[in-house]
C-alpha positions as CSV (number, residue, x, y, z in Angstrom):
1,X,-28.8,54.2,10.9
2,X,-25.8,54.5,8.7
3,X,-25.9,56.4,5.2
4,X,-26.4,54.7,2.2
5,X,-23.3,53.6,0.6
6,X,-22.9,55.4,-2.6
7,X,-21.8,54.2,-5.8
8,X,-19.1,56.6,-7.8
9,X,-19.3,57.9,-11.1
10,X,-17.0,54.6,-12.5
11,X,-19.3,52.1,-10.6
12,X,-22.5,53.3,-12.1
13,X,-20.9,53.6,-15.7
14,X,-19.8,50.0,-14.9
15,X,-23.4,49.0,-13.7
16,X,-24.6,49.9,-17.2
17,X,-22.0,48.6,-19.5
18,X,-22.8,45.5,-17.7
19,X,-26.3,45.9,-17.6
20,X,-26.3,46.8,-21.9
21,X,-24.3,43.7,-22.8
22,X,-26.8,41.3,-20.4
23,X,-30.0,43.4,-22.4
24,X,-27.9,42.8,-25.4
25,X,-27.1,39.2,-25.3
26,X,-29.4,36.1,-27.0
27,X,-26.8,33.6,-27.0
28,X,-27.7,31.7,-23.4
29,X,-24.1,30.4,-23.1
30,X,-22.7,34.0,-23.1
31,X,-25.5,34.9,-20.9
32,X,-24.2,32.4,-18.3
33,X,-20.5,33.9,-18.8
34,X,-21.4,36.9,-17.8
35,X,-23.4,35.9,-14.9
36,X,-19.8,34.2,-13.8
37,X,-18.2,36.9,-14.3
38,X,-20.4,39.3,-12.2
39,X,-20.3,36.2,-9.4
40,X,-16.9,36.6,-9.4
41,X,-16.4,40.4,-9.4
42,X,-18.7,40.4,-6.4
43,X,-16.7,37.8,-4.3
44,X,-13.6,39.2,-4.7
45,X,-15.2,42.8,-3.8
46,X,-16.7,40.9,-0.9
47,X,-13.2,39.1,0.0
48,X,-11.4,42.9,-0.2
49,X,-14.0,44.7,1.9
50,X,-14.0,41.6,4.7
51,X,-10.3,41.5,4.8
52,X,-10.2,45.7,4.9
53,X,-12.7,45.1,8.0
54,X,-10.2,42.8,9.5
55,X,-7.0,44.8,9.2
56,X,-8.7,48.0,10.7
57,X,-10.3,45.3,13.7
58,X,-6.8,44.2,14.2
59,X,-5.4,47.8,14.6
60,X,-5.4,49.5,18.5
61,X,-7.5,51.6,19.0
62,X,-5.0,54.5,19.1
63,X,-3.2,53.9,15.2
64,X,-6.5,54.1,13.2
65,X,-5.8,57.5,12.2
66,X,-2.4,57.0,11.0
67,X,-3.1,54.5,7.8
């Protein structure tokens, strides 16, 4: 089984500021920004890390060491 991916320092700070303004917020319409906002933070992570995956697929074996 693989490690656990790790979070740095910046993530986790991020995490909280995020985390403050949801604990923070009444107002249901900012509420819902937010929660759009988070959506698309996490899709464009997930759009980065899948076409990361794909350029190092689409690499030989033998030139993964050189990027």
């Amino acid at each position: 089984m693989a490690p656990p991916i790790e979070l740095t320092t910046s993530q986790q700070f991020e995490i909280e500021r995020f985390s403050r303004a949801i604990d923070a917020t009444i107002d249901p319409d900012q509420l819902r920004q937010i929660a759009k906002q988070l959506l698309q933070a996490w899709h464009t992570q997930k759009a980065a890390t899948d076409w990361v995956m794909r350029q190092q697929l689409d690499q030989p074996f033998g030139n993964r060491d050189h990027d």
